[in-house]
N, C-alpha and C positions, 0 to 999 in steps of 0.2 A: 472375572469376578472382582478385581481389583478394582476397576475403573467403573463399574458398576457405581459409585457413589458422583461419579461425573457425568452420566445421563443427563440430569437436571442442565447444565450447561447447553448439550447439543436439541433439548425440546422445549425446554421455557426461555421467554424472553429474558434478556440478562440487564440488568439496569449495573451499571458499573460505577464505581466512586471516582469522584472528580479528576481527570488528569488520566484514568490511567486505557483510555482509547488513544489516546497521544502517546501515551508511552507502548502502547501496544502497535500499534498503527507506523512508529518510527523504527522498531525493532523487525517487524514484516517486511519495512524497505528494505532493510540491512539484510535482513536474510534469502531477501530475492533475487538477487545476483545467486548467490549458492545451492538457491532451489532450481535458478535455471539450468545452472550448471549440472545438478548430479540429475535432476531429469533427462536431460540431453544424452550426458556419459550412461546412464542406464538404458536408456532405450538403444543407443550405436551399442551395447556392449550385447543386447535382445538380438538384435540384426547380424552382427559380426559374431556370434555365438556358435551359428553353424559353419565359418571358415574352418576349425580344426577338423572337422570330417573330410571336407572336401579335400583338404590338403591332402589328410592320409591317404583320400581313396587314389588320389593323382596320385600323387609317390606309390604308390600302391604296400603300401604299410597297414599295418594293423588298426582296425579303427578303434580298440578298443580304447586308446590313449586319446584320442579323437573324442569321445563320447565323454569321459571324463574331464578336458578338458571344456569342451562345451557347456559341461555342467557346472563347472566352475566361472565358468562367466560368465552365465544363465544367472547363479548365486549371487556373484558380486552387484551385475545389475538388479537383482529383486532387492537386494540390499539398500541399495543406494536409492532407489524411486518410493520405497517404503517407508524409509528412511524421515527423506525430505520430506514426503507427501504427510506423516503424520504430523509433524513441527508446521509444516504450512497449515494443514486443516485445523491445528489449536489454535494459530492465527483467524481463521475464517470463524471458527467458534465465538471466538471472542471479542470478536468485532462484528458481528452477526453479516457476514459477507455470504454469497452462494447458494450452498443450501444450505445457511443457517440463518437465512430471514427472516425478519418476525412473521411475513406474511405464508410463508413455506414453512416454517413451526405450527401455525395456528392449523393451516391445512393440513399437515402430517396429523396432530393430535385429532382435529375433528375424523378427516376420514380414511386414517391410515389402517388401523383394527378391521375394520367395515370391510372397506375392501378386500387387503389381503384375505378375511376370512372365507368372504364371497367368492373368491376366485381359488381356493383349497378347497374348497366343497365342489365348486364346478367341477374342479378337474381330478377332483376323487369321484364325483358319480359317473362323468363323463369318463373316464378311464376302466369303472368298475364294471359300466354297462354296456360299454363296446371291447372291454378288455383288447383296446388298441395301445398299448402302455409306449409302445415305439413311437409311436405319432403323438399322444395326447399332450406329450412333454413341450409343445409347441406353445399352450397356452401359456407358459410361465414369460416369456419372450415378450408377447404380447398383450399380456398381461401390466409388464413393466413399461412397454412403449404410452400403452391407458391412461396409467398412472400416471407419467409424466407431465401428459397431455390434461388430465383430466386436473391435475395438481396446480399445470400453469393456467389453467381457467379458471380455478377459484381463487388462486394465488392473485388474481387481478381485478378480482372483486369487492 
């Protein structure tokens, strides 16, 4: 709810005052050595997470010291990739980079509502009328693949 008053930055185009895409643009270099860095250190710490179990199970010791420690490094890298990853996307905000395009704004505002709405009603009646609730969860997936797809076609128009 905080941030709530920062929306307008990630859907309308941003016109910014003179000078300060340069000063934004030089501070993203500077911080990109350090985003590589803790992305890297978080995802080997995602992968190397599950060594304390194994060890324990080898030694044949108690896993439960295993599972806590896992989850301590599980922690540190959620940490670290959230971390960076939100300092970079105020960069990509700001400098309208990725998915904050102008052309990828205009297409989220025109048919972003529309669709997700259309595809919550799909797969409420579709789920209500086959009460297949196990399967139907498939369309949210695919759904978002659509989107993608359907987003960079108009995105290029």
């Amino acid at each position: 709810m905080r941030l709530k008053k920062y929306e307008p930055l990630e859907k309308e185009p941003l016109d910014t005052a003179y000078g300060v895409d340069g000063v934004v643009k030089e501070k993203q270099a500077g911080f990109e050595k350090a985003h590589t860095r803790d992305m890297t250190v978080g995802i080997v710490m995602y992968v190397l997470s599950c060594l304390p179990i194994f060890i324990a199970l080898i030694l044949n010791k108690r896993a439960e010291f295993g599972v806590c420690l896992l989850l301590f490094i599980v922690a540190i890298g959620v940490f670290l990739i959230v971390r960076t990853s939100i300092i970079w996307g105020s960069y990509n905000v700001l400098l309208e980079q990725g998915d904050y395009t102008r052309p990828k704004k205009v297409v989220e505002k025109r048919i972003g509502g529309i669709y997700w709405g259309i595809v919550m009603v799909a797969y409420l009646l579709i789920s209500f009328v086959t009460f297949r609730w196990e399967s139907t969860w498939i369309i949210w997936p695919v759904a978002g693949v659509l989107y993608s797809v359907v987003g960079m076609a108009l995105a290029k128009k």
